[in-house]
PyMOL Python script that loads the backbone (N, CA, C, O; Angstrom):
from pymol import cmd

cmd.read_pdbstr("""\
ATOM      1  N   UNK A   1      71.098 -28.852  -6.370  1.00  0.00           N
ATOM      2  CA  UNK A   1      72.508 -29.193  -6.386  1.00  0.00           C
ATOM      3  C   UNK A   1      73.154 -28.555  -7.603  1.00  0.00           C
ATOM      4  O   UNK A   1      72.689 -28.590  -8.742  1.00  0.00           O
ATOM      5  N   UNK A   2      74.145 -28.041  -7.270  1.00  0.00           N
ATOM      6  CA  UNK A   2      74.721 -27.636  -8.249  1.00  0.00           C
ATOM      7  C   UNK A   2      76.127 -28.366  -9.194  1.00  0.00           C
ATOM      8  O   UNK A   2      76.913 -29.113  -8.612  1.00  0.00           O
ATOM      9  N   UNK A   3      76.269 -28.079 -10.462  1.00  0.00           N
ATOM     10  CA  UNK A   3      77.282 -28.836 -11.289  1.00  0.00           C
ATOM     11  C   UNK A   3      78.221 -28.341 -11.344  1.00  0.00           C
ATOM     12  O   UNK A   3      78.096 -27.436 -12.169  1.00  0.00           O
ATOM     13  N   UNK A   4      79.769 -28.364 -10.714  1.00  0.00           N
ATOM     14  CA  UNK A   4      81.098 -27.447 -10.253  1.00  0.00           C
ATOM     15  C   UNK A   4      82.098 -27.997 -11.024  1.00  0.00           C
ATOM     16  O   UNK A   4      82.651 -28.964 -10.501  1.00  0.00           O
ATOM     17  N   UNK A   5      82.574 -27.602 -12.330  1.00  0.00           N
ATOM     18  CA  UNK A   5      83.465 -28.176 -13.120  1.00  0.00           C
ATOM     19  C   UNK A   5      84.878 -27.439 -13.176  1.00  0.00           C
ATOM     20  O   UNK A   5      84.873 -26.315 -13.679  1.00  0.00           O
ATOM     21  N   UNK A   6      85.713 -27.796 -12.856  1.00  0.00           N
ATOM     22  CA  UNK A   6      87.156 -27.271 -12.723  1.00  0.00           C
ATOM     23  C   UNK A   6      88.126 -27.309 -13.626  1.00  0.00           C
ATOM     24  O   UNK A   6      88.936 -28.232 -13.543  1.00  0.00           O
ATOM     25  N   UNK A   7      88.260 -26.337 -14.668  1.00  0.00           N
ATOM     26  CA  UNK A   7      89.192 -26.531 -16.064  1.00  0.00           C
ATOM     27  C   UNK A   7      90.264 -25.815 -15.501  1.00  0.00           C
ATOM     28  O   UNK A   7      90.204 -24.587 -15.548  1.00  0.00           O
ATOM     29  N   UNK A   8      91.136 -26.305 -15.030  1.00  0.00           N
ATOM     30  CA  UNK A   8      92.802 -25.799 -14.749  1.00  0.00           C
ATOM     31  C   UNK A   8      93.458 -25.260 -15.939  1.00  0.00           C
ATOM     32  O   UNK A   8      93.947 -24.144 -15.764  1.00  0.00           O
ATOM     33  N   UNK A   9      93.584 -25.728 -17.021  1.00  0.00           N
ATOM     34  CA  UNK A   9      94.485 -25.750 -18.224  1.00  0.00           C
ATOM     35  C   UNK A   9      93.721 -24.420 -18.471  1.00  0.00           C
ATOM     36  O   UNK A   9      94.364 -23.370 -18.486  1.00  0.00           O
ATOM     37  N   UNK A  10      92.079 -24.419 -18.710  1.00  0.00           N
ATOM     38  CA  UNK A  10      91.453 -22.859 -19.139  1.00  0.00           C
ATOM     39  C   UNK A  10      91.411 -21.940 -18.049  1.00  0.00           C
ATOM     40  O   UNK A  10      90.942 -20.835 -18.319  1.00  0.00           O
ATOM     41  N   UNK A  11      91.677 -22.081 -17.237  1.00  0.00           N
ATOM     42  CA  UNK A  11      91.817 -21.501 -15.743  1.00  0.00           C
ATOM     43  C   UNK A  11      90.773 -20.949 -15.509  1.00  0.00           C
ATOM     44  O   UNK A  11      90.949 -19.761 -15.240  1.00  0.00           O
ATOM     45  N   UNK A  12      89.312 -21.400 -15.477  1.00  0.00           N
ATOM     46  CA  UNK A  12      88.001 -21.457 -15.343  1.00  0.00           C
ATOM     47  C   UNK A  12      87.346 -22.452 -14.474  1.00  0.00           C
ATOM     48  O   UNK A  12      87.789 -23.549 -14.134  1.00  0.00           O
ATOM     49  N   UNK A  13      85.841 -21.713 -14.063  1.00  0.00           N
ATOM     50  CA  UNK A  13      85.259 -22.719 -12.982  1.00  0.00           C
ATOM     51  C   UNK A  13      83.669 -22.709 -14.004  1.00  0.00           C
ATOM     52  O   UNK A  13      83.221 -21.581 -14.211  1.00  0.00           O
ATOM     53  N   UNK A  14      83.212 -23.390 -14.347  1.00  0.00           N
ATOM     54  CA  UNK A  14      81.914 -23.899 -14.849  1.00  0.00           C
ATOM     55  C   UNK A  14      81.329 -23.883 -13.825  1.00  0.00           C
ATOM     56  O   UNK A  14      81.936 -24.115 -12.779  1.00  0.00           O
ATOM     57  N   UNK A  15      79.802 -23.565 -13.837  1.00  0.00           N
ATOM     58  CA  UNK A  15      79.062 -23.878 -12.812  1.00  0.00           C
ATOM     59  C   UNK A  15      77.621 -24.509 -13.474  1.00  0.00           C
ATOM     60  O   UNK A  15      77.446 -24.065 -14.609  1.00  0.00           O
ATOM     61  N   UNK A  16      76.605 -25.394 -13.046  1.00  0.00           N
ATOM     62  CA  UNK A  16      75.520 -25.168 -14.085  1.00  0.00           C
ATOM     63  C   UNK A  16      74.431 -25.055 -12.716  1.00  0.00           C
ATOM     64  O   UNK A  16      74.562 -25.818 -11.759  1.00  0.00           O
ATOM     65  N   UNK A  17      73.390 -24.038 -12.769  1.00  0.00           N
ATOM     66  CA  UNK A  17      72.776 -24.124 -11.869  1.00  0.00           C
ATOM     67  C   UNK A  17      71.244 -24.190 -12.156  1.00  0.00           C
ATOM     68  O   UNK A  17      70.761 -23.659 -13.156  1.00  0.00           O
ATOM     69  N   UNK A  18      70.353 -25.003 -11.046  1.00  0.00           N
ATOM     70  CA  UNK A  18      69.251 -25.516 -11.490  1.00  0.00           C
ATOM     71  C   UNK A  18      67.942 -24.351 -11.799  1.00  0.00           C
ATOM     72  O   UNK A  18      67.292 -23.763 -10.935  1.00  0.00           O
ATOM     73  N   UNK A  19      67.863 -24.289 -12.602  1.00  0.00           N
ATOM     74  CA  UNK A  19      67.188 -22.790 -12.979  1.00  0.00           C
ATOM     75  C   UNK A  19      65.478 -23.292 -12.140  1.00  0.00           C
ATOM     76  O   UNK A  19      64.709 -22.525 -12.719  1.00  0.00           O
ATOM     77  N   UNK A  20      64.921 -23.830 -11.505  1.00  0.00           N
ATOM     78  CA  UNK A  20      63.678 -24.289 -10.754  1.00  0.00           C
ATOM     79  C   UNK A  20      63.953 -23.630  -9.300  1.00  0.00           C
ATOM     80  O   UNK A  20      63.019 -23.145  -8.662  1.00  0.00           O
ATOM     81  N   UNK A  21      65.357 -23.636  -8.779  1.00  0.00           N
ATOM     82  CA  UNK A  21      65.645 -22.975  -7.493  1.00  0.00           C
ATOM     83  C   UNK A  21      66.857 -21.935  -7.672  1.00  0.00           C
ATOM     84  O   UNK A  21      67.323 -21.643  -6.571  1.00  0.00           O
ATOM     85  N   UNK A  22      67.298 -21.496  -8.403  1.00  0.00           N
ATOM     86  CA  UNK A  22      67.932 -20.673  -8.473  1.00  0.00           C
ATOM     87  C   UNK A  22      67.255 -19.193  -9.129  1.00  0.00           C
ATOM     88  O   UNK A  22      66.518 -19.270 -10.111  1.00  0.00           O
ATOM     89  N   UNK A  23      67.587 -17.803  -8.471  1.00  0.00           N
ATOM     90  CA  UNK A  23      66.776 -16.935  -9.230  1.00  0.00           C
ATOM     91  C   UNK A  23      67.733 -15.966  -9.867  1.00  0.00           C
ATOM     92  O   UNK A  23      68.470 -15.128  -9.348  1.00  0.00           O
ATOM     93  N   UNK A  24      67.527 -16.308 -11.176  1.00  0.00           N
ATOM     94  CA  UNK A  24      68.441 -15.547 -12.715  1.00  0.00           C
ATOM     95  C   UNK A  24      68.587 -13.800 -12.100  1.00  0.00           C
ATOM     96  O   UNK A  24      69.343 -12.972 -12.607  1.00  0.00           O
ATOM     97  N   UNK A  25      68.100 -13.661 -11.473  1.00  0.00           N
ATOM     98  CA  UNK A  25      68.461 -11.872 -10.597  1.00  0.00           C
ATOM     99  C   UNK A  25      69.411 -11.711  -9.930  1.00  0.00           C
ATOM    100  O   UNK A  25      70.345 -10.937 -10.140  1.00  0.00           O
ATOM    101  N   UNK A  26      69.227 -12.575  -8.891  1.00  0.00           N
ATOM    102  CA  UNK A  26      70.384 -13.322  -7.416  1.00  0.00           C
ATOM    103  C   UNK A  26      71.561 -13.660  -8.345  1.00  0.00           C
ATOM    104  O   UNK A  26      72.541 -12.925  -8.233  1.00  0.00           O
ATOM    105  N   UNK A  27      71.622 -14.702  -9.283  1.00  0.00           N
ATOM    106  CA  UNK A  27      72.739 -15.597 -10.038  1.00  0.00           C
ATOM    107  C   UNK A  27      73.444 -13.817 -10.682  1.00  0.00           C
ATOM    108  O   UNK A  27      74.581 -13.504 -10.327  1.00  0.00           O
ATOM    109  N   UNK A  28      72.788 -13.042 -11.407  1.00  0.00           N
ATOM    110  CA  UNK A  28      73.188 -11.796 -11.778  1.00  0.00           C
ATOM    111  C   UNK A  28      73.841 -10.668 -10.446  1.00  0.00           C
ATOM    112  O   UNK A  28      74.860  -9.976 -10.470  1.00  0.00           O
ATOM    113  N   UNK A  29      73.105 -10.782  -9.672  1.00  0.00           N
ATOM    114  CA  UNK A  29      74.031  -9.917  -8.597  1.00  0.00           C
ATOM    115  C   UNK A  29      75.408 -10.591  -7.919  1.00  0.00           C
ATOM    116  O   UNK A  29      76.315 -10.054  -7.282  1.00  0.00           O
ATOM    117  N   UNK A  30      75.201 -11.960  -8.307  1.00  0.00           N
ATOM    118  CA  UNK A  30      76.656 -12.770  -7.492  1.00  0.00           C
ATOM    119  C   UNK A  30      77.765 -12.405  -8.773  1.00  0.00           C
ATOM    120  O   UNK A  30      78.867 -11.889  -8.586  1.00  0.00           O
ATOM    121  N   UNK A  31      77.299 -12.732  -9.884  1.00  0.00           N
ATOM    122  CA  UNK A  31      78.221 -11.939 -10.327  1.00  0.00           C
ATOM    123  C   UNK A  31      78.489 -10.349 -10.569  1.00  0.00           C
ATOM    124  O   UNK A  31      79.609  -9.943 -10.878  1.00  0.00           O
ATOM    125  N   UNK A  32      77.835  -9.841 -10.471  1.00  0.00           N
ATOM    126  CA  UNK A  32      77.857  -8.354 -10.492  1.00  0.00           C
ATOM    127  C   UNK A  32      78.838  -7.955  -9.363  1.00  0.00           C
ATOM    128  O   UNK A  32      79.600  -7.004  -9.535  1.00  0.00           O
ATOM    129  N   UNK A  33      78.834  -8.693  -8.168  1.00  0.00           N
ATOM    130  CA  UNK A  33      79.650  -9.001  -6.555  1.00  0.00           C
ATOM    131  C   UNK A  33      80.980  -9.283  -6.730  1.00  0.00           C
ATOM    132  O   UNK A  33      81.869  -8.945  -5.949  1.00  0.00           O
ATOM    133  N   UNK A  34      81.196 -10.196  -8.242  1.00  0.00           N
ATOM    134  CA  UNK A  34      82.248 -10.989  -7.921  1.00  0.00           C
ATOM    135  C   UNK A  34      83.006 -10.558  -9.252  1.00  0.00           C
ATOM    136  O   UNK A  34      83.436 -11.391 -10.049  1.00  0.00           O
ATOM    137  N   UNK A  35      83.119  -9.304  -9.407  1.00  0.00           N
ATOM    138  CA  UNK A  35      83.243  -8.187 -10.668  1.00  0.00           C
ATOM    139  C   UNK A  35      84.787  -8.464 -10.606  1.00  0.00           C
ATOM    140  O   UNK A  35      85.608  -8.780 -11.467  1.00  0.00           O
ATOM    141  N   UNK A  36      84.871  -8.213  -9.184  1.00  0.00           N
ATOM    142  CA  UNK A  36      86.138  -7.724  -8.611  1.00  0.00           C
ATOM    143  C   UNK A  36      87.427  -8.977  -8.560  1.00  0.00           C
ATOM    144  O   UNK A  36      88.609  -8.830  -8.872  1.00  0.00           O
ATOM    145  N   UNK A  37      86.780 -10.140  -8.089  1.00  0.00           N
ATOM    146  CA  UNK A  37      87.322 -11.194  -8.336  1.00  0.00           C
ATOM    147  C   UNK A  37      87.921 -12.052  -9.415  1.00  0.00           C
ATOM    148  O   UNK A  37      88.952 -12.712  -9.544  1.00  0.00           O
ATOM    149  N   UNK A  38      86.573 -11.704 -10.335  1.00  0.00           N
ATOM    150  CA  UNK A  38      86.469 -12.674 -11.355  1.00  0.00           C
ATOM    151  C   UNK A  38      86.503 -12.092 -13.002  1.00  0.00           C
ATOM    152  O   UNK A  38      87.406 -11.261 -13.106  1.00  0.00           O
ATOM    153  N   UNK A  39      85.934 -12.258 -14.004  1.00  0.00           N
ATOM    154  CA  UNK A  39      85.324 -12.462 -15.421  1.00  0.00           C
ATOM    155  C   UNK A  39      84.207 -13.415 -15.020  1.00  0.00           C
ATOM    156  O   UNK A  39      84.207 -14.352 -14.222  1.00  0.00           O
ATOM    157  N   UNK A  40      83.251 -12.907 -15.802  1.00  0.00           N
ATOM    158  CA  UNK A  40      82.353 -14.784 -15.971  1.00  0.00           C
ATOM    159  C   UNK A  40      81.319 -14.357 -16.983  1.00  0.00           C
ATOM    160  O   UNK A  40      81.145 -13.163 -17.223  1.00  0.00           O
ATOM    161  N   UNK A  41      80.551 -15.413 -17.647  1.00  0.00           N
ATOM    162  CA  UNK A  41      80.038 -15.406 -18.330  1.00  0.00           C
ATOM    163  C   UNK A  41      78.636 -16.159 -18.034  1.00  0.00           C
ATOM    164  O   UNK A  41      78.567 -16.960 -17.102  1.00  0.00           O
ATOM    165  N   UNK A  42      77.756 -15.934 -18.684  1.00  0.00           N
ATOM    166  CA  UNK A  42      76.579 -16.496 -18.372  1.00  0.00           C
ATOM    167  C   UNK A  42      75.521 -17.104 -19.697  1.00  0.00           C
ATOM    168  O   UNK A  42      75.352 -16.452 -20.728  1.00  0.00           O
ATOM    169  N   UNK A  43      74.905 -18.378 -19.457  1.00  0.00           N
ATOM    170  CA  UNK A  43      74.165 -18.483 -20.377  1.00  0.00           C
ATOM    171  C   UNK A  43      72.705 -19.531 -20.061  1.00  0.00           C
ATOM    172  O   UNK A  43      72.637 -20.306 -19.107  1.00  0.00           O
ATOM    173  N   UNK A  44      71.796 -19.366 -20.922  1.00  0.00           N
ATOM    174  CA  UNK A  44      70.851 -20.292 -20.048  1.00  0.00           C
ATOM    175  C   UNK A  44      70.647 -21.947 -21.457  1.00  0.00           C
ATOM    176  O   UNK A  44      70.280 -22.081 -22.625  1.00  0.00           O
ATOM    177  N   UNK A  45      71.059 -22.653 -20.561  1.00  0.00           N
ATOM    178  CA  UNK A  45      71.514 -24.017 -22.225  1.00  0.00           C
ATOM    179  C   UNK A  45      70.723 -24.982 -21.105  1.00  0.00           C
ATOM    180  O   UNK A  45      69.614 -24.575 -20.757  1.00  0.00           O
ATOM    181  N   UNK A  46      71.160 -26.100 -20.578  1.00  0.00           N
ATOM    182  CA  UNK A  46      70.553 -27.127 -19.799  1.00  0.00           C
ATOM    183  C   UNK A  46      70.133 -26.472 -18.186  1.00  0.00           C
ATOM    184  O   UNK A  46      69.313 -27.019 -17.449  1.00  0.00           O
ATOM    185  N   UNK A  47      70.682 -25.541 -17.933  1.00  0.00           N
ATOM    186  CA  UNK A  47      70.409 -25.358 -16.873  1.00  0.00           C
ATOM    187  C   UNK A  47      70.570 -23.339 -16.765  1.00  0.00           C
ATOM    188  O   UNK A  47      69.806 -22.610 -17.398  1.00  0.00           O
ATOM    189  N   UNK A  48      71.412 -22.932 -16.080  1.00  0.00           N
ATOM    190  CA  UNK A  48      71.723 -21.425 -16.102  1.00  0.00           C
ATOM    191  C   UNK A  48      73.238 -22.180 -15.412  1.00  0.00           C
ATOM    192  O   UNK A  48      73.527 -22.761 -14.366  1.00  0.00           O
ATOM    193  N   UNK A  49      73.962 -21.775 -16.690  1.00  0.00           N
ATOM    194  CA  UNK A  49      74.943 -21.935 -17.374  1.00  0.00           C
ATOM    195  C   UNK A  49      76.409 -20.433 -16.752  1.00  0.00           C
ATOM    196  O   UNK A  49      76.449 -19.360 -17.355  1.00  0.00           O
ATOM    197  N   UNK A  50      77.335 -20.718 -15.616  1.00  0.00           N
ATOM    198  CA  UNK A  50      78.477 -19.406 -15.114  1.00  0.00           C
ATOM    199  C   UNK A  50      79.287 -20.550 -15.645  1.00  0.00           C
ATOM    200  O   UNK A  50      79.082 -21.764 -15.667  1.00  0.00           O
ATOM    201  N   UNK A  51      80.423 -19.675 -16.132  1.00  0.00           N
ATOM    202  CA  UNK A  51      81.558 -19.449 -16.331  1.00  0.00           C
ATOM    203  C   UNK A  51      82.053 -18.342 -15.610  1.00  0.00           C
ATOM    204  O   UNK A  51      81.655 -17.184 -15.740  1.00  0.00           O
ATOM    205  N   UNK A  52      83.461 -18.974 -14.388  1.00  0.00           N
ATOM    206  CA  UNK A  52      84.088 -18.018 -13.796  1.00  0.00           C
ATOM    207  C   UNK A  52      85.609 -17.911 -13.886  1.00  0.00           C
ATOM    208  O   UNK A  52      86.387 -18.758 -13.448  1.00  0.00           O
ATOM    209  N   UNK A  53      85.975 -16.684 -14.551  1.00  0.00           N
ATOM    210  CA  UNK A  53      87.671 -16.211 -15.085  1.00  0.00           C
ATOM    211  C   UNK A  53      88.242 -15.918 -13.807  1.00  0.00           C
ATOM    212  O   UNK A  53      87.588 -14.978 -13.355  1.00  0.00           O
ATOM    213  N   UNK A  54      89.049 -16.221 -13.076  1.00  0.00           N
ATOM    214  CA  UNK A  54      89.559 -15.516 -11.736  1.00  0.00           C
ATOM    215  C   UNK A  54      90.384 -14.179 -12.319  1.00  0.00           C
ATOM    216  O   UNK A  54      90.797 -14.241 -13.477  1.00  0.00           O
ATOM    217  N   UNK A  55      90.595 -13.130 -11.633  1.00  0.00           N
ATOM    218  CA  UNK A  55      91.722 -12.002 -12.680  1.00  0.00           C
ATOM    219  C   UNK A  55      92.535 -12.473 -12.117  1.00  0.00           C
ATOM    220  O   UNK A  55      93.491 -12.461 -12.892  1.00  0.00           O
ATOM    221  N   UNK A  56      92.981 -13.148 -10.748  1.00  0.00           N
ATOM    222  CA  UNK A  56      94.326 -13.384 -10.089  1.00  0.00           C
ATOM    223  C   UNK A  56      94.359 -14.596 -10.066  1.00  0.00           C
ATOM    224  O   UNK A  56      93.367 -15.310 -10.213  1.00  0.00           O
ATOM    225  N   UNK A  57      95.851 -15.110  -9.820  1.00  0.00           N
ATOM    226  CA  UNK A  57      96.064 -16.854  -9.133  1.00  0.00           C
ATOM    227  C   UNK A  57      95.396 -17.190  -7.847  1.00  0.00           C
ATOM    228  O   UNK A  57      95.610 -16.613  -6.780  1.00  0.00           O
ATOM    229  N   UNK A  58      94.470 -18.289  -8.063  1.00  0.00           N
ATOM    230  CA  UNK A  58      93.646 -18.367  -6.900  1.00  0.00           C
ATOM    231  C   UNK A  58      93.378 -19.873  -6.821  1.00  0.00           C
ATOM    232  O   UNK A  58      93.912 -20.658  -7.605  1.00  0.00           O
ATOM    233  N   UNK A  59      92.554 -20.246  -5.872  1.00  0.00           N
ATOM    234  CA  UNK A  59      92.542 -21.614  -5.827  1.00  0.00           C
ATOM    235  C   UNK A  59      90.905 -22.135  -6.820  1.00  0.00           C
ATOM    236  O   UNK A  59      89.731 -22.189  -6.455  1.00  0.00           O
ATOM    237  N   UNK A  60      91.512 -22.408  -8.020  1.00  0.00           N
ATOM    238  CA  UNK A  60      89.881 -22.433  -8.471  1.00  0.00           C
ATOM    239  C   UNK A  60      89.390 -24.022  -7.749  1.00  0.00           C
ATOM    240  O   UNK A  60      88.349 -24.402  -8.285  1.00  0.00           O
ATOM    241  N   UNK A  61      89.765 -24.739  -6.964  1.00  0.00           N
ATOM    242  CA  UNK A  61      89.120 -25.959  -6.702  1.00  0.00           C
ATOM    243  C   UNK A  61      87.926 -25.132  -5.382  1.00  0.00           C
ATOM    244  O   UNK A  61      87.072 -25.833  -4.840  1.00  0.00           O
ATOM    245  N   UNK A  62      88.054 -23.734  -5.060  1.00  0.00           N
ATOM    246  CA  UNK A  62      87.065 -23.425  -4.233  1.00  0.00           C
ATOM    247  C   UNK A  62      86.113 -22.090  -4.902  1.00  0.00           C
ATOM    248  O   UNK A  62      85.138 -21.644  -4.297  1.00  0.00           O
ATOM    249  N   UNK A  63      86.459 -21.685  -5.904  1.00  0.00           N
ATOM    250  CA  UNK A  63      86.016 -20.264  -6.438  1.00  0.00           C
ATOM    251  C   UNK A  63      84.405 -20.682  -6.602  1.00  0.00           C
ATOM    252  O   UNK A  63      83.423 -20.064  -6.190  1.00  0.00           O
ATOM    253  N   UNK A  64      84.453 -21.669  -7.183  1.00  0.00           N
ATOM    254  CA  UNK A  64      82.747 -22.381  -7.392  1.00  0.00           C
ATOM    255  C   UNK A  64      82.408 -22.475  -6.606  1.00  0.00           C
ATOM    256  O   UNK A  64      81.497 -21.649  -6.567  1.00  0.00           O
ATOM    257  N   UNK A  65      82.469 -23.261  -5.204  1.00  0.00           N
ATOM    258  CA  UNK A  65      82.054 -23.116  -4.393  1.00  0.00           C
ATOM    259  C   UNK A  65      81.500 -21.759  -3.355  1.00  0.00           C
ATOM    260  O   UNK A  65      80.418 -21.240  -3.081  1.00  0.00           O
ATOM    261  N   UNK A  66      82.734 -21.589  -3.041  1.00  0.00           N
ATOM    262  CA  UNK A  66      82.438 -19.566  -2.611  1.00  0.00           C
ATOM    263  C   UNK A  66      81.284 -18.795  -3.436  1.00  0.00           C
ATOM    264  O   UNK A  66      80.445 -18.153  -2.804  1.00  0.00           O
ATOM    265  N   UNK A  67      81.239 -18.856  -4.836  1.00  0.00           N
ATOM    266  CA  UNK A  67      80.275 -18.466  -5.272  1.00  0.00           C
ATOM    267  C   UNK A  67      78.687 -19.301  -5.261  1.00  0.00           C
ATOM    268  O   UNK A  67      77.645 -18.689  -5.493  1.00  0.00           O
ATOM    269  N   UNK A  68      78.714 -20.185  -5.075  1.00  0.00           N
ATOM    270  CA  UNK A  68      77.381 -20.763  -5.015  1.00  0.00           C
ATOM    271  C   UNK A  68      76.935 -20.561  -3.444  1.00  0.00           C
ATOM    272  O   UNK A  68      75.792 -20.730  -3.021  1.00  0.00           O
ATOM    273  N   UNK A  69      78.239 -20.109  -2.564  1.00  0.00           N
ATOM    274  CA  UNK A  69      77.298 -20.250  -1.081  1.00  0.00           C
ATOM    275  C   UNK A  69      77.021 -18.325  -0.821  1.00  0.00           C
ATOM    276  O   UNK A  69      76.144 -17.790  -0.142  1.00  0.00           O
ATOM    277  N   UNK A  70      78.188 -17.630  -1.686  1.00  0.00           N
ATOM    278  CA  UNK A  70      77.271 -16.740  -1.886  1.00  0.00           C
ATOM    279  C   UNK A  70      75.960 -16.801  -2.308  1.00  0.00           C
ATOM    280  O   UNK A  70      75.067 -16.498  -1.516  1.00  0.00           O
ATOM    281  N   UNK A  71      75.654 -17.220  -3.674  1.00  0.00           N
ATOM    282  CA  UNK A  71      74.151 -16.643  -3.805  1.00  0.00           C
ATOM    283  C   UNK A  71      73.636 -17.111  -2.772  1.00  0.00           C
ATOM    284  O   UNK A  71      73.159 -16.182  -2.120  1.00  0.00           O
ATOM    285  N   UNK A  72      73.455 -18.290  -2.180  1.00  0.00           N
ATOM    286  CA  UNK A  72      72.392 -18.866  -1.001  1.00  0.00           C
ATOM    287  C   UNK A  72      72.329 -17.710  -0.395  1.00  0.00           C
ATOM    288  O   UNK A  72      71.275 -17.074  -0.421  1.00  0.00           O
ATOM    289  N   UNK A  73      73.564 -17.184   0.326  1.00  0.00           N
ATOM    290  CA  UNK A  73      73.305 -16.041   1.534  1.00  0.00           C
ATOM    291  C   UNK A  73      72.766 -14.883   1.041  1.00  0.00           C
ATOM    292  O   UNK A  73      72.144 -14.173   1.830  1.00  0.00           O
ATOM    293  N   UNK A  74      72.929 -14.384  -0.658  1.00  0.00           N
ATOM    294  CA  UNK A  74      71.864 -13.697  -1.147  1.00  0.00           C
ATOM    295  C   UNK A  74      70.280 -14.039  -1.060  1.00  0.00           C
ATOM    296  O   UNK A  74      69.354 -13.284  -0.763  1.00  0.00           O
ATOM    297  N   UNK A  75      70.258 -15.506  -1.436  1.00  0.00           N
ATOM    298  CA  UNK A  75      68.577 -16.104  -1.470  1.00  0.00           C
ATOM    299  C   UNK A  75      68.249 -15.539  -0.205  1.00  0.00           C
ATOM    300  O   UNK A  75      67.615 -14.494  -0.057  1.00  0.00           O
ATOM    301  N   UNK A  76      68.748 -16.336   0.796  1.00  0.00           N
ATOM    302  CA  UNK A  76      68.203 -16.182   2.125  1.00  0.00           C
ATOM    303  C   UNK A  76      67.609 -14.946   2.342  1.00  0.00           C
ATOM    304  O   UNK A  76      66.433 -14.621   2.184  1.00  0.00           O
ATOM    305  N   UNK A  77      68.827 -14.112   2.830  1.00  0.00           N
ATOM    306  CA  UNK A  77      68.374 -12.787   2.524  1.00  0.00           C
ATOM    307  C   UNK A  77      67.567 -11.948   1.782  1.00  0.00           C
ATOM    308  O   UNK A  77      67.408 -10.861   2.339  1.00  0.00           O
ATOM    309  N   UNK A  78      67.052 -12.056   0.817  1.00  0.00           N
ATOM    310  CA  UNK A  78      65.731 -11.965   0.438  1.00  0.00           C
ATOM    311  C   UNK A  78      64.586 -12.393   0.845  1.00  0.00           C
ATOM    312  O   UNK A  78      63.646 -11.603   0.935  1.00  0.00           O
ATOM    313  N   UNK A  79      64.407 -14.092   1.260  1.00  0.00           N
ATOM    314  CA  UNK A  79      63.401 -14.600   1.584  1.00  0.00           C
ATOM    315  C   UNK A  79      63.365 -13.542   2.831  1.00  0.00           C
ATOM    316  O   UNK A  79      62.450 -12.718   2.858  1.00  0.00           O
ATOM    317  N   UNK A  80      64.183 -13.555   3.686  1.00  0.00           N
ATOM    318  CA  UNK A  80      63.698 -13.049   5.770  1.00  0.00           C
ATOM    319  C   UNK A  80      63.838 -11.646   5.080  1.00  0.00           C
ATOM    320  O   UNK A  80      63.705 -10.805   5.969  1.00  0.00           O
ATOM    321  N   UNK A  81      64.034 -11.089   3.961  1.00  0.00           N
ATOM    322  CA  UNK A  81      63.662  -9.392   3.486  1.00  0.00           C
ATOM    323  C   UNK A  81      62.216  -9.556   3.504  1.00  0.00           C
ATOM    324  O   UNK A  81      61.597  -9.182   4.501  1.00  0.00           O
ATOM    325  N   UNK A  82      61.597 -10.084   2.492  1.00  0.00           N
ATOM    326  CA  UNK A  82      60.381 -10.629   2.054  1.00  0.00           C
ATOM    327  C   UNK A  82      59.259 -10.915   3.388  1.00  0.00           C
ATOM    328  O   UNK A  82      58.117 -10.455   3.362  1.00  0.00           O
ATOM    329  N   UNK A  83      59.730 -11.650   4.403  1.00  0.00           N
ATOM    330  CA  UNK A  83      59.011 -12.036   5.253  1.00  0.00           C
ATOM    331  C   UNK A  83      59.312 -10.916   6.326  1.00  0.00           C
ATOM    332  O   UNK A  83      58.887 -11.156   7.456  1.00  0.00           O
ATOM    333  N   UNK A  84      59.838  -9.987   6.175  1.00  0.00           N
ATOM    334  CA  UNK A  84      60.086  -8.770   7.200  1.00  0.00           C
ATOM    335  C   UNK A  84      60.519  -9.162   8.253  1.00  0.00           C
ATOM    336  O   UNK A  84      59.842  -9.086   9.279  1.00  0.00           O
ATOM    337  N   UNK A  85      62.129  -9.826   8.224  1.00  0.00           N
ATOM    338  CA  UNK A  85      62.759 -10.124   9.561  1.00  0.00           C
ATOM    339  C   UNK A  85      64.149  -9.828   8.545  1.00  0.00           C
ATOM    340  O   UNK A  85      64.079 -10.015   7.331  1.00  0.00           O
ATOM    341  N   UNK A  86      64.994  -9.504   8.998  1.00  0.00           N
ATOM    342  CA  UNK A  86      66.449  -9.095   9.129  1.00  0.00           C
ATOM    343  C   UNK A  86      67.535  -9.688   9.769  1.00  0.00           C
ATOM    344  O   UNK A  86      68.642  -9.151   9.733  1.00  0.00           O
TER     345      UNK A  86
END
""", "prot")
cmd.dss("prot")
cmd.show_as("cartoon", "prot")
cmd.util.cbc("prot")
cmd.orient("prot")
């Protein structure tokens, strides 16, 4: 499960994600993905630690979200890479 914190006033989305199921590569390509969208920052403190800057007016009550169901569809996609199905 992930921790989705919504700072309006900093116009930022916190995320904290559980570093046991999340993989610090995947978490790096979602943002590498979301170049275009966003700013963000990364750190590893209680968990693996995004910060996401939107560059435009956007709805941050979903930006966290969108990004966390990205990586899944990254995970996935690796695992059925891995297991040689597509």
């Amino acid at each position: 499960m992930n921790n989705i914190t919504v700072d309006k006033e900093g116009k930022k989305v916190d995320i904290i994600f559980n570093r046991d199921f999340y993989y610090l590569d995947i978490i790096k390509e979602g943002i590498d993905d979301f170049k275009e969208v966003c700013d963000s920052s990364i750190s590893n403190e209680e968990g693996i630690n995004i910060s996401l800057h939107p560059k435009d007016e956007g709805d941050l009550n979903t930006l966290g979200y969108e990004f966390s169901n990205y990586l899944l569809s990254l995970m996935k996609e690796r695992l059925l890479n891995q297991n040689g199905r597509n």
